[in-house]
Structure formats: structure tokens, C-alpha cells
PDB file with one MODEL, atoms N, CA, C and O in Angstrom:
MODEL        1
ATOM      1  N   UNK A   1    -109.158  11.978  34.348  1.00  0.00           N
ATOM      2  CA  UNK A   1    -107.992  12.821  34.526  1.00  0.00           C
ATOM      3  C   UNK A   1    -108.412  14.210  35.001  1.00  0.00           C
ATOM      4  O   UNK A   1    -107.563  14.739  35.718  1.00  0.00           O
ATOM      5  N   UNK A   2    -109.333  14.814  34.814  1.00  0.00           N
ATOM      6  CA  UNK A   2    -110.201  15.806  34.887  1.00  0.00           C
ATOM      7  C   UNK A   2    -111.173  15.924  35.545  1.00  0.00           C
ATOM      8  O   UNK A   2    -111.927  16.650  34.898  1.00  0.00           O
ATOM      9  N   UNK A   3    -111.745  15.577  36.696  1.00  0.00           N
ATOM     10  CA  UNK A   3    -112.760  15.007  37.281  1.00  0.00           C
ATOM     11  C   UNK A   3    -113.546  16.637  37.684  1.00  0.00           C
ATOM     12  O   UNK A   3    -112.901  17.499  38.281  1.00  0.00           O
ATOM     13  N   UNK A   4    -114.893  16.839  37.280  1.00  0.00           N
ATOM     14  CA  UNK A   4    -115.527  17.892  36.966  1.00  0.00           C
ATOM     15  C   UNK A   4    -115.587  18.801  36.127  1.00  0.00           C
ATOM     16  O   UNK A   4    -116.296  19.792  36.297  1.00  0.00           O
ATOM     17  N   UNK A   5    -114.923  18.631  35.187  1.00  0.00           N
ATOM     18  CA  UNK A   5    -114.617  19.540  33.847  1.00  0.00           C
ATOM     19  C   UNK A   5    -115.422  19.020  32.876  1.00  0.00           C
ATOM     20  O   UNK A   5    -115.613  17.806  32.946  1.00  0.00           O
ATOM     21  N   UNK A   6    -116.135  19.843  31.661  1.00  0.00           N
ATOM     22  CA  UNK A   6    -116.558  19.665  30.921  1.00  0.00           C
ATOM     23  C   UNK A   6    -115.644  18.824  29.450  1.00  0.00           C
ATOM     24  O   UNK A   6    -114.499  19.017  29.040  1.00  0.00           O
ATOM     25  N   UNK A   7    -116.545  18.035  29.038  1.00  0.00           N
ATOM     26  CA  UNK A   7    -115.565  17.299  28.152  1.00  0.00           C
ATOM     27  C   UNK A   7    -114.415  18.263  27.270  1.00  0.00           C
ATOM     28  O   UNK A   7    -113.191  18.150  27.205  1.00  0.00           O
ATOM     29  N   UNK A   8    -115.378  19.280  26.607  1.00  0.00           N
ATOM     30  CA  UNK A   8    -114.948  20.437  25.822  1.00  0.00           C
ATOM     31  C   UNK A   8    -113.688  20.801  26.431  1.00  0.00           C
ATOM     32  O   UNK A   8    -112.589  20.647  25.896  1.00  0.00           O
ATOM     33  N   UNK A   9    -113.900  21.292  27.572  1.00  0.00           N
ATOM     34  CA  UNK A   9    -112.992  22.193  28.570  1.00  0.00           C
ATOM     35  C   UNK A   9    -111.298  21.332  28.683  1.00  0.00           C
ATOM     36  O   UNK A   9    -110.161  21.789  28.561  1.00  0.00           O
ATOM     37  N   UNK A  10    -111.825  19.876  28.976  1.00  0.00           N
ATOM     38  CA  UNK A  10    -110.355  18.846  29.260  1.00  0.00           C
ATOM     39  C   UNK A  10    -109.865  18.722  27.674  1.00  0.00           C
ATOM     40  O   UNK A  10    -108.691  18.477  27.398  1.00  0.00           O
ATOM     41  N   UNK A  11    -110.783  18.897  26.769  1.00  0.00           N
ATOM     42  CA  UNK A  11    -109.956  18.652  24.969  1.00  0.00           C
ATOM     43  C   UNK A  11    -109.108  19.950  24.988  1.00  0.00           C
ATOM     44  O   UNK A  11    -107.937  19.824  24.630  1.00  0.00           O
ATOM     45  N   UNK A  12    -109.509  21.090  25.329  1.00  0.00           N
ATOM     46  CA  UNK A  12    -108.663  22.188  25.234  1.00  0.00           C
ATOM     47  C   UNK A  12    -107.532  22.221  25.901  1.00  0.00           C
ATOM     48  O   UNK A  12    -106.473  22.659  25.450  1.00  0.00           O
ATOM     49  N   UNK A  13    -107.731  21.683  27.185  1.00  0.00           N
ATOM     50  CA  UNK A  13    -106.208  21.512  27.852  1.00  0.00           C
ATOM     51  C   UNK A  13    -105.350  20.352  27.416  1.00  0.00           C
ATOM     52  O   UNK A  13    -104.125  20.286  27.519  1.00  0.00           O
ATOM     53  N   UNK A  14    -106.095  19.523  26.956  1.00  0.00           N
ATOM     54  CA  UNK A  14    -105.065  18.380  27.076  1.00  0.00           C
ATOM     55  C   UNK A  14    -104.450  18.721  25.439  1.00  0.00           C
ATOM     56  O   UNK A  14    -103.515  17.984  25.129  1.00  0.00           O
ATOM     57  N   UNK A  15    -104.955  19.959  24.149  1.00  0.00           N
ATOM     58  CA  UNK A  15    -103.909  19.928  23.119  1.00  0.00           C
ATOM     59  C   UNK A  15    -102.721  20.011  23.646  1.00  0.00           C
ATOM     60  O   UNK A  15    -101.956  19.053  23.752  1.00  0.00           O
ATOM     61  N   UNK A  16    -102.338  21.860  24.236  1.00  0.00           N
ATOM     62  CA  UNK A  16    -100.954  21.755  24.421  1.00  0.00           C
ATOM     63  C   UNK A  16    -100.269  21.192  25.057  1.00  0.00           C
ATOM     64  O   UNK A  16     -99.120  21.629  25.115  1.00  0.00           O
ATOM     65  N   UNK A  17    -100.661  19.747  25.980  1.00  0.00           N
ATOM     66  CA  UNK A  17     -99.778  19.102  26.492  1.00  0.00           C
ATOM     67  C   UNK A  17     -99.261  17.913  25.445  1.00  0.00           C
ATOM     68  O   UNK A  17     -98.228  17.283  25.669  1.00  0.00           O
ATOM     69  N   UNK A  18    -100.069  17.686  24.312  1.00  0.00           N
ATOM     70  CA  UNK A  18     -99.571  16.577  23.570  1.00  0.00           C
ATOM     71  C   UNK A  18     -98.758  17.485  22.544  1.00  0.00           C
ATOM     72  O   UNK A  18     -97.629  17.129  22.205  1.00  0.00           O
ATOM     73  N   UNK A  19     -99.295  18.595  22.074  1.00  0.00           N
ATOM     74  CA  UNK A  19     -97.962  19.323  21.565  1.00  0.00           C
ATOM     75  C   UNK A  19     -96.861  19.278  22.278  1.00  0.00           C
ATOM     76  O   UNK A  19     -95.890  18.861  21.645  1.00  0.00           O
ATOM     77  N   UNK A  20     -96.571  19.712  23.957  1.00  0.00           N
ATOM     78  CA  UNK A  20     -95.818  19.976  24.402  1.00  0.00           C
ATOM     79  C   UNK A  20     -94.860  18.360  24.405  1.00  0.00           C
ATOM     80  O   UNK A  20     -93.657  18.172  24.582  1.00  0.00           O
ATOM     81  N   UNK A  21     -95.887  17.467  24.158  1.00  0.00           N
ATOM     82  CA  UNK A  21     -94.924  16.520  24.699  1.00  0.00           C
ATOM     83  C   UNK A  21     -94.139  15.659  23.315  1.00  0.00           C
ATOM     84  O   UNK A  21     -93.082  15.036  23.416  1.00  0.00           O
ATOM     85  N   UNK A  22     -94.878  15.798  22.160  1.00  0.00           N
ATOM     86  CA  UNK A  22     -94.410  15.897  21.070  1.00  0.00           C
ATOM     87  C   UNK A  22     -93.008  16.389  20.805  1.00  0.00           C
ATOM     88  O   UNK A  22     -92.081  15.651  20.471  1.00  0.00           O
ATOM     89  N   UNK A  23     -92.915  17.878  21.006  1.00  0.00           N
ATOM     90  CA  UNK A  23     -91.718  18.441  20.864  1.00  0.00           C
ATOM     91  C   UNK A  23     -90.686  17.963  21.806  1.00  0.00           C
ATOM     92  O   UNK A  23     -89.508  17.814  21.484  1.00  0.00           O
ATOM     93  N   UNK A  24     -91.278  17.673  23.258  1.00  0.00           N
ATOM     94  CA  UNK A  24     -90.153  16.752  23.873  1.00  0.00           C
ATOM     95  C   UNK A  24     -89.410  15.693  23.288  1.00  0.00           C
ATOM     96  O   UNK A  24     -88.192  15.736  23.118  1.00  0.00           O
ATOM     97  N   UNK A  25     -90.236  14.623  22.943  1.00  0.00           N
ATOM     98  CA  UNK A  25     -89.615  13.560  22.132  1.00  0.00           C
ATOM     99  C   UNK A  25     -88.849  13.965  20.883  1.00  0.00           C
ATOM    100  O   UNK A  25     -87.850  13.267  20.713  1.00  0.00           O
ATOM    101  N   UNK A  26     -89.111  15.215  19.659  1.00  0.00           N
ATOM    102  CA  UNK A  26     -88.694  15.492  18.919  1.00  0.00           C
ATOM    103  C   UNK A  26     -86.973  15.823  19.406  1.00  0.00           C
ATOM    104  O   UNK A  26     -85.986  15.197  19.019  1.00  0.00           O
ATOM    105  N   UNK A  27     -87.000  16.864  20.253  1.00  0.00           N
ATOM    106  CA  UNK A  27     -85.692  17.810  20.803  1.00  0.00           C
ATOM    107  C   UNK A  27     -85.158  16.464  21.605  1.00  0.00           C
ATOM    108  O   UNK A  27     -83.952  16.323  21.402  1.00  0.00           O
ATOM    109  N   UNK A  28     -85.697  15.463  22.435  1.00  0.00           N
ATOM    110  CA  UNK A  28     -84.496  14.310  22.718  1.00  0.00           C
ATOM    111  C   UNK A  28     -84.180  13.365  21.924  1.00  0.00           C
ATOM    112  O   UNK A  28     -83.206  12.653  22.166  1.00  0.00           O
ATOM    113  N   UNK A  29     -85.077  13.165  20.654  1.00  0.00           N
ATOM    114  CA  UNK A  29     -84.479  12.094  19.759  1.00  0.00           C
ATOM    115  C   UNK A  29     -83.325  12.767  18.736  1.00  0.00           C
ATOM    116  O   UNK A  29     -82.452  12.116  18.160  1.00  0.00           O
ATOM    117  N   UNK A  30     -83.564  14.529  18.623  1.00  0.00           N
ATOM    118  CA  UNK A  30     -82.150  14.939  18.031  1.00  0.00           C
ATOM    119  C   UNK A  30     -80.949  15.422  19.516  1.00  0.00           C
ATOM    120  O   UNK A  30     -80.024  16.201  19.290  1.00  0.00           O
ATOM    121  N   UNK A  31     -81.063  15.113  20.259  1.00  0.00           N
ATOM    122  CA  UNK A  31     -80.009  15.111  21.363  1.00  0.00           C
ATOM    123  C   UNK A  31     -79.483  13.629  21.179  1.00  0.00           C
ATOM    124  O   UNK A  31     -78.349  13.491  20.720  1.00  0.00           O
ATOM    125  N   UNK A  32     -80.080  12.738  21.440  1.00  0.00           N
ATOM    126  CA  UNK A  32     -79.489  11.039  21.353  1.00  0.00           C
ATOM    127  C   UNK A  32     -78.450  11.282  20.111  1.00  0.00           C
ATOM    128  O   UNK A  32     -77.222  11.201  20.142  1.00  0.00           O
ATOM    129  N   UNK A  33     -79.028  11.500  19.365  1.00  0.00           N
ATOM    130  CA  UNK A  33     -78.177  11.200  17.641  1.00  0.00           C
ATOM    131  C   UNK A  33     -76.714  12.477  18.370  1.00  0.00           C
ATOM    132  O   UNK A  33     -75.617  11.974  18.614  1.00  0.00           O
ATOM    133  N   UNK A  34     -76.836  13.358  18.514  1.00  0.00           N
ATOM    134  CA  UNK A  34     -75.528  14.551  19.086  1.00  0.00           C
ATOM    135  C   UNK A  34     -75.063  13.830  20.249  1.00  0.00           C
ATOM    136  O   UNK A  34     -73.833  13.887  20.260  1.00  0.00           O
ATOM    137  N   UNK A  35     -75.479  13.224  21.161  1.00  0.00           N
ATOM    138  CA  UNK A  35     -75.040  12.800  22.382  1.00  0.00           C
ATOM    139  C   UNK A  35     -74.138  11.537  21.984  1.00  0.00           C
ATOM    140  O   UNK A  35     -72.946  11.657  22.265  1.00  0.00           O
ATOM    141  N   UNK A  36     -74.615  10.107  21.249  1.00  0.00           N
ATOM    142  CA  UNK A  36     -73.747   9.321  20.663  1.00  0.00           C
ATOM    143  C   UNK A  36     -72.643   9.586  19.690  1.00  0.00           C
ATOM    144  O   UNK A  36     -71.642   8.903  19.474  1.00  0.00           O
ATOM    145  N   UNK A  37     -72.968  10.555  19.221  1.00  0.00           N
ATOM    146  CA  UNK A  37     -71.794  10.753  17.837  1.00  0.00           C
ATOM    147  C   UNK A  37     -70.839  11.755  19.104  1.00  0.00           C
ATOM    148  O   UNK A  37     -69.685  11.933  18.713  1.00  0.00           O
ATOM    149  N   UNK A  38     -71.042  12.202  20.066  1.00  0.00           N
ATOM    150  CA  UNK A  38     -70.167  12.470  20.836  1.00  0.00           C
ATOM    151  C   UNK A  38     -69.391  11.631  21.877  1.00  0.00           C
ATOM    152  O   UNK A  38     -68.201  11.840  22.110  1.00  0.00           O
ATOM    153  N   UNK A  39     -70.059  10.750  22.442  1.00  0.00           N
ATOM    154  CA  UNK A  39     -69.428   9.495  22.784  1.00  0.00           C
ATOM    155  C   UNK A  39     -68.933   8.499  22.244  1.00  0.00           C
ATOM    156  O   UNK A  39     -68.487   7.618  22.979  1.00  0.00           O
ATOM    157  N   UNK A  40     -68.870   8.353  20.869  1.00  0.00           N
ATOM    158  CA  UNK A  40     -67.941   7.903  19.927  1.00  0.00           C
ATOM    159  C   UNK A  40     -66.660   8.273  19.228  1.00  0.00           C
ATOM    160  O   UNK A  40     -65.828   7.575  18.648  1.00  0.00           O
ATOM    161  N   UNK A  41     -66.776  10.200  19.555  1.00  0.00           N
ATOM    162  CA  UNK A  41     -65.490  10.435  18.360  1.00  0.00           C
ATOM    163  C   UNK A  41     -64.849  10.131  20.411  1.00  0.00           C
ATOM    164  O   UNK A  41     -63.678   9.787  20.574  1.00  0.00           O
ATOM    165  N   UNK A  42     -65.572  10.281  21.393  1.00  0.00           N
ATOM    166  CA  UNK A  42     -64.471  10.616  22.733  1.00  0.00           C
ATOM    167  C   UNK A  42     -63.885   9.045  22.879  1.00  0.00           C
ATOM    168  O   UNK A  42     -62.745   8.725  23.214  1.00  0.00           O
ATOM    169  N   UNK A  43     -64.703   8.400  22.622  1.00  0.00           N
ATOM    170  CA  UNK A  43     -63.815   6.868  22.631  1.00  0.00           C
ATOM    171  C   UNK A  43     -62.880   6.575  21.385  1.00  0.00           C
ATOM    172  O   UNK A  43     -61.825   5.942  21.433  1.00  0.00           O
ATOM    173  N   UNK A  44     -63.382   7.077  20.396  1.00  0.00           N
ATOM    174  CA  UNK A  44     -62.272   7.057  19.371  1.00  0.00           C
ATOM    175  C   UNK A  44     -60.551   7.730  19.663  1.00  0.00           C
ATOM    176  O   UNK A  44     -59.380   7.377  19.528  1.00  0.00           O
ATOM    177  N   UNK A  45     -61.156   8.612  20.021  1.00  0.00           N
ATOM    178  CA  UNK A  45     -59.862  10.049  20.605  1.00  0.00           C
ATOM    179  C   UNK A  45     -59.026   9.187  21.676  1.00  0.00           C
ATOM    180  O   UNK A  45     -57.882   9.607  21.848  1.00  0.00           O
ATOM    181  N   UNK A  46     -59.433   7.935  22.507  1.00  0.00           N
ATOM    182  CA  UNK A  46     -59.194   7.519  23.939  1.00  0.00           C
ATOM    183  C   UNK A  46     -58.551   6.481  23.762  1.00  0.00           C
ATOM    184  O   UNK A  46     -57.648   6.093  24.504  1.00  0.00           O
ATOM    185  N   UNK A  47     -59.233   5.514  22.035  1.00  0.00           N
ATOM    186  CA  UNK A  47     -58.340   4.454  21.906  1.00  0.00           C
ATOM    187  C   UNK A  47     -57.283   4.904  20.837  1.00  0.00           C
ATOM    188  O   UNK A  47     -56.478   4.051  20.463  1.00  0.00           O
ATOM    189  N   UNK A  48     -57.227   5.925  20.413  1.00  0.00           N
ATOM    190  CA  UNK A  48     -55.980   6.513  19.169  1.00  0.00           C
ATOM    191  C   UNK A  48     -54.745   6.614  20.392  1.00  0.00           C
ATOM    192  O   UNK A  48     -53.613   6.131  20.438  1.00  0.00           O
ATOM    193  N   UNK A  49     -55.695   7.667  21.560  1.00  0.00           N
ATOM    194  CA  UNK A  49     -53.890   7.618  22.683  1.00  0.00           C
ATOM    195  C   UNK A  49     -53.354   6.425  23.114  1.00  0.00           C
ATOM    196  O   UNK A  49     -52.169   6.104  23.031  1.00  0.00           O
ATOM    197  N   UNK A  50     -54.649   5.493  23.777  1.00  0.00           N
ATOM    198  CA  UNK A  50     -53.543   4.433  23.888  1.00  0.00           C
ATOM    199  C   UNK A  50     -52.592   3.393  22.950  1.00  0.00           C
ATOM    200  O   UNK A  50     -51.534   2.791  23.129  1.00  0.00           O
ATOM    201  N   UNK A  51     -53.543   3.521  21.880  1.00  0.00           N
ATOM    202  CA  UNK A  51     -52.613   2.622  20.628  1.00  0.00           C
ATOM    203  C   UNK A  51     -51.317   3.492  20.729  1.00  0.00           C
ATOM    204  O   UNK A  51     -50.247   2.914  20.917  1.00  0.00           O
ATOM    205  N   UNK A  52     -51.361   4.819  20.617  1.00  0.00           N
ATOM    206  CA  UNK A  52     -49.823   5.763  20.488  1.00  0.00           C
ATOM    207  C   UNK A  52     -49.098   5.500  21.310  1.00  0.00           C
ATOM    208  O   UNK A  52     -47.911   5.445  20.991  1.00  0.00           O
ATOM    209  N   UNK A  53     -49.605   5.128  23.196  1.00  0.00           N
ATOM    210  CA  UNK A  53     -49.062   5.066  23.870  1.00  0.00           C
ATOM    211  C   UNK A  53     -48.286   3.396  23.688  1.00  0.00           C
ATOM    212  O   UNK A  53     -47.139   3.030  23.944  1.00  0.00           O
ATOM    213  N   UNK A  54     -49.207   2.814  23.263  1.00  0.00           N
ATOM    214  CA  UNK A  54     -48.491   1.218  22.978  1.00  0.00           C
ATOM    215  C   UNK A  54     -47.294   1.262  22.067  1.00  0.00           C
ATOM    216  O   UNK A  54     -46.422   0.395  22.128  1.00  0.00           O
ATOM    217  N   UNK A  55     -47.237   2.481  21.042  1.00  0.00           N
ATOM    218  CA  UNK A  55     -46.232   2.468  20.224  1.00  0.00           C
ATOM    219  C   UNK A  55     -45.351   3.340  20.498  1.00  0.00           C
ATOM    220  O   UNK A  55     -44.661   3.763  19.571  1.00  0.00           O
ATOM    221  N   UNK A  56     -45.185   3.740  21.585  1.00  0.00           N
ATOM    222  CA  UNK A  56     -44.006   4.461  22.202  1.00  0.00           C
ATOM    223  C   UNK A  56     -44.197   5.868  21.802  1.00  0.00           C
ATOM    224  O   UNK A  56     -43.379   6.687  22.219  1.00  0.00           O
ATOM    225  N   UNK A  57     -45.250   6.292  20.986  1.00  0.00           N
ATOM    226  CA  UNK A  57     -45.238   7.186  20.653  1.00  0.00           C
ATOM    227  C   UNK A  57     -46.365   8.599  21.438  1.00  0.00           C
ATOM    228  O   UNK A  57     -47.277   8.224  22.175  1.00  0.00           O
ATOM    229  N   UNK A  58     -46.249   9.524  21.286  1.00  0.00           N
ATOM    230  CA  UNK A  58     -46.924  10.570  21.972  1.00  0.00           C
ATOM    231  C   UNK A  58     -48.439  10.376  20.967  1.00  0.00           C
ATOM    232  O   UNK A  58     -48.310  10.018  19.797  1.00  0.00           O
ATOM    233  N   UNK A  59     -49.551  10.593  21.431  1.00  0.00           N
ATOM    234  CA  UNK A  59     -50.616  11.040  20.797  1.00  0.00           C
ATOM    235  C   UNK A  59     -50.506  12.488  19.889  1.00  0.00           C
ATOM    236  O   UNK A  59     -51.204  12.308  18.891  1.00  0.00           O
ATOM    237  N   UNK A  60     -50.019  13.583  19.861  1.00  0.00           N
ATOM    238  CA  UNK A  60     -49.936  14.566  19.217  1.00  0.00           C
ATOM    239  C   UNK A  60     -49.202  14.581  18.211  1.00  0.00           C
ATOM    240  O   UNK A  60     -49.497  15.325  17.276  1.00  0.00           O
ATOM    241  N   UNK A  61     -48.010  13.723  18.155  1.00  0.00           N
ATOM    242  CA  UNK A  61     -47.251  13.646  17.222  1.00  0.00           C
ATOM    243  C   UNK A  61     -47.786  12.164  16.066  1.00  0.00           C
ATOM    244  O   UNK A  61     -47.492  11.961  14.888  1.00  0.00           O
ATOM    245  N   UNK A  62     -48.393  11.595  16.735  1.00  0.00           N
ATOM    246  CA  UNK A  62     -49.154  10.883  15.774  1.00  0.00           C
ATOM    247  C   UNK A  62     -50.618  11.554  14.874  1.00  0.00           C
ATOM    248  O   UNK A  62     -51.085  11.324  13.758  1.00  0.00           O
ATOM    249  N   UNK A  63     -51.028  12.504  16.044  1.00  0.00           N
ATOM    250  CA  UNK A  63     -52.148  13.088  15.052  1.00  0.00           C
ATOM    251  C   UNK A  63     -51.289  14.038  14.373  1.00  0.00           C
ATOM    252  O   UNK A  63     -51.440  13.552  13.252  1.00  0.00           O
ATOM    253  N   UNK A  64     -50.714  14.753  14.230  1.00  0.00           N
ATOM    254  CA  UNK A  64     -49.750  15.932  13.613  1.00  0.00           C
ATOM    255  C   UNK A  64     -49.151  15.045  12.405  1.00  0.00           C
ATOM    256  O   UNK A  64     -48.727  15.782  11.515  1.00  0.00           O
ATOM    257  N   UNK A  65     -48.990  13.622  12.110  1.00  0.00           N
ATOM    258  CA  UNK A  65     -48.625  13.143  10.550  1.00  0.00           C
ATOM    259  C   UNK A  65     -49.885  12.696  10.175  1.00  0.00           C
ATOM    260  O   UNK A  65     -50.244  12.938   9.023  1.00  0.00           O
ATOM    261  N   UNK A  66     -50.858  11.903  11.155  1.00  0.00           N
ATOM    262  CA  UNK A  66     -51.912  12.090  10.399  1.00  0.00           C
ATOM    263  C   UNK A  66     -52.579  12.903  10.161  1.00  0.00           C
ATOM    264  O   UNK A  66     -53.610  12.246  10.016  1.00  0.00           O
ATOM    265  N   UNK A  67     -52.950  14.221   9.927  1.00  0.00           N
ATOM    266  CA  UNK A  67     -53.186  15.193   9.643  1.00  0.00           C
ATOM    267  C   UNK A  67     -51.968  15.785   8.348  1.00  0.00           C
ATOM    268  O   UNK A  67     -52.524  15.883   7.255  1.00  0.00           O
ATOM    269  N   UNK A  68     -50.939  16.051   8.331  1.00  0.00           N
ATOM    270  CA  UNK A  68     -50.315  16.238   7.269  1.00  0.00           C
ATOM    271  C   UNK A  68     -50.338  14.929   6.477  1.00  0.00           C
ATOM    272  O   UNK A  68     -50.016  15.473   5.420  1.00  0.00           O
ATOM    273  N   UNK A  69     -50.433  13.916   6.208  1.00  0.00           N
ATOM    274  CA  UNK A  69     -50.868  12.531   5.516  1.00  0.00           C
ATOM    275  C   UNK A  69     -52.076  13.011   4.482  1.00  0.00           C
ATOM    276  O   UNK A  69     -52.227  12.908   3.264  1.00  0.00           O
ATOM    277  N   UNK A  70     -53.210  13.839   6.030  1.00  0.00           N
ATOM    278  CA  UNK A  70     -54.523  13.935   4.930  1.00  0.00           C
ATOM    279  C   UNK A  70     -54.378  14.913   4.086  1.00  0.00           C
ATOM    280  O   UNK A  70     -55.233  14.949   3.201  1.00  0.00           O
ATOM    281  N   UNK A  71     -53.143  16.153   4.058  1.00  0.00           N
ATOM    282  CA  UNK A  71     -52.900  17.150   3.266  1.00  0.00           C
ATOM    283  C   UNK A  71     -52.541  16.854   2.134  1.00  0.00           C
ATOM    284  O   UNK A  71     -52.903  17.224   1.017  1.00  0.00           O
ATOM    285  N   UNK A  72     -51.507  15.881   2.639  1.00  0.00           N
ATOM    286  CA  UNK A  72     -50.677  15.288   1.032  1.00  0.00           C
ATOM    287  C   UNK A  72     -51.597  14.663   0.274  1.00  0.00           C
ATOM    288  O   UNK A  72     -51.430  14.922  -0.918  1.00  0.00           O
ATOM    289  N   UNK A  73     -52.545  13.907   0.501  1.00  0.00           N
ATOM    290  CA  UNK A  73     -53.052  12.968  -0.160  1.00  0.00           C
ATOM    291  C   UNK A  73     -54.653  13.518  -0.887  1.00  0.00           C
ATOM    292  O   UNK A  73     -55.237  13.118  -1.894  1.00  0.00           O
ATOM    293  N   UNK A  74     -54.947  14.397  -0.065  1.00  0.00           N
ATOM    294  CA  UNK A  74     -56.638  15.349  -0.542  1.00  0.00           C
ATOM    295  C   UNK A  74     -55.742  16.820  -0.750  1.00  0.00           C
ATOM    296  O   UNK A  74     -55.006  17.493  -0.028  1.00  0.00           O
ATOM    297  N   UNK A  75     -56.316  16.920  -2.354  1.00  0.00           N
ATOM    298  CA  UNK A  75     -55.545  18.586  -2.751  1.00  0.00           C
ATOM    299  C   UNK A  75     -56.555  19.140  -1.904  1.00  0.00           C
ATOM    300  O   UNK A  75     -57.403  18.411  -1.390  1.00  0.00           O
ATOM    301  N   UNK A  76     -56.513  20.970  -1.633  1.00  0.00           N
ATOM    302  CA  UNK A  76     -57.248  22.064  -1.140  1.00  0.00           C
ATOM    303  C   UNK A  76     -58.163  21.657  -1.793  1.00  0.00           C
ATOM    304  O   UNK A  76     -58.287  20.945  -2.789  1.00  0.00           O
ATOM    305  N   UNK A  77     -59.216  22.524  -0.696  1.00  0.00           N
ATOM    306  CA  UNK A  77     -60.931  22.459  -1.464  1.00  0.00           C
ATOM    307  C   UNK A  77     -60.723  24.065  -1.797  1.00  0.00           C
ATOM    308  O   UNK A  77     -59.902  24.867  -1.352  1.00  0.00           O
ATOM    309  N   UNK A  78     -61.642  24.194  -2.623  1.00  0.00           N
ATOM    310  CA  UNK A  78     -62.103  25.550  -2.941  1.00  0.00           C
ATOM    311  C   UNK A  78     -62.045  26.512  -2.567  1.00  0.00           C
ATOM    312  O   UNK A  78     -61.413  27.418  -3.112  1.00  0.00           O
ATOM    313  N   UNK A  79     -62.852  26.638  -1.250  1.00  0.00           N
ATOM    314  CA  UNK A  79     -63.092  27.042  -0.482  1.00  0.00           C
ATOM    315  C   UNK A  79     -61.714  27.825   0.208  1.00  0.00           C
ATOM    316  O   UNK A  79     -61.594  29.041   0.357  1.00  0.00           O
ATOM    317  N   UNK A  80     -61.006  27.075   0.474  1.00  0.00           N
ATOM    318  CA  UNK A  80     -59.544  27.586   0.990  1.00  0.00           C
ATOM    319  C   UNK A  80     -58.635  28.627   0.075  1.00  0.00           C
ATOM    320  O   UNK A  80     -57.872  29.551   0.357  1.00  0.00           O
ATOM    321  N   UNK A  81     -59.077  28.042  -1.121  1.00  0.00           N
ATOM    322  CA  UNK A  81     -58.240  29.036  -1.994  1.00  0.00           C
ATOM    323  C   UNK A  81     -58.894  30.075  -2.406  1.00  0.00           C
ATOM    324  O   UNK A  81     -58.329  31.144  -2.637  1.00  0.00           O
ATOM    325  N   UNK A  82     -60.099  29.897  -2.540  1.00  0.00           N
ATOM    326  CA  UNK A  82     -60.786  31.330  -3.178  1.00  0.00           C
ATOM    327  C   UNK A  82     -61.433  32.107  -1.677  1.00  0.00           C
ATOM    328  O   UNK A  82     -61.637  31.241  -0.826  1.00  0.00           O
ATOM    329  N   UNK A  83     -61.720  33.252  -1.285  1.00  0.00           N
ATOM    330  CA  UNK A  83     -62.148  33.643  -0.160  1.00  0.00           C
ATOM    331  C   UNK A  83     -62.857  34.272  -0.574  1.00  0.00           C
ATOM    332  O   UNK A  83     -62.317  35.277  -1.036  1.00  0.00           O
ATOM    333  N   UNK A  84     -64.507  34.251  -0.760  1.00  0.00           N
ATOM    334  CA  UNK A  84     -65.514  35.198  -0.585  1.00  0.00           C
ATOM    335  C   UNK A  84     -65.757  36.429   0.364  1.00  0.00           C
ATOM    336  O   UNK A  84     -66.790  37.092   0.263  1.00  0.00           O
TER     337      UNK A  84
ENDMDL
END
């Protein structure tokens, strides 16, 4: 890979490329995990409209009871009521 370099000389260069390439794989295997959980809630979001649309109904007004549904049914967290 190195052709005239001292052995010494190619160990020194070739650390920071296996660091460098280390952290590559690190920073795209936590992009995959963010990249799918984003192409899932967008297909989720895609088949909620058309089910709404199958039921004659608007998508907003179906998320707008489900969303008050989750009010009625989970009291406030903490958090909401007390303000630090």
C-alpha cells in the first residue's frame, strides 16, 4: 500500500485512517437507526391519511380526537403542571 516507506512510517499513517474509518461506521450506524425510525413514523402518517380518506373522513380531524382520546384517557404528567 506504501511502496517505499518505512514499515514504522506506514503504521503511523495508517492509525488515523482506521480511527477515521471507525468513526465513519459509528456516525452511519447511528444515522440508519434515525433514518428508519423516520421512514416509518412517514409511512405511518401516509397510511393513517388514507385509512381517513377511506372513511370519508379528513386526516386532521381524525388526528384532533385522537389526540384529545389520549388526553382523556392519560392524566397530565408532572411536568406540565409544575414549571421549574
Amino acid at each position: 500500500m506504501f511502496p517505499g516507506l518505512a514499515t514504522i512510517t506506514a503504521s503511523k499513517i495508517q492509525i488515523p485512517m482506521v480511527i477515521f474509518q471507525a468513526l465513519q461506521i459509528a456516525g452511519d450506524s447511528l444515522m440508519t437507526i434515525a433514518f428508519r425510525r423516520w421512514i416509518q413514523s412517514d409511512e405511518e402518517r401516509e397510511a393513517a391519511v388514507a385509512k381517513a380518506e377511506q372513511d370519508g373522513d379528513s386526516y386532521d380531524d381524525q388526528e384532533a380526537r385522537r389526540i384529545q382520546n389520549s388526553k382523556e384517557s392519560h392524566p397530565p404528567r408532572l411536568g406540565t403542571l409544575v414549571r421549574f
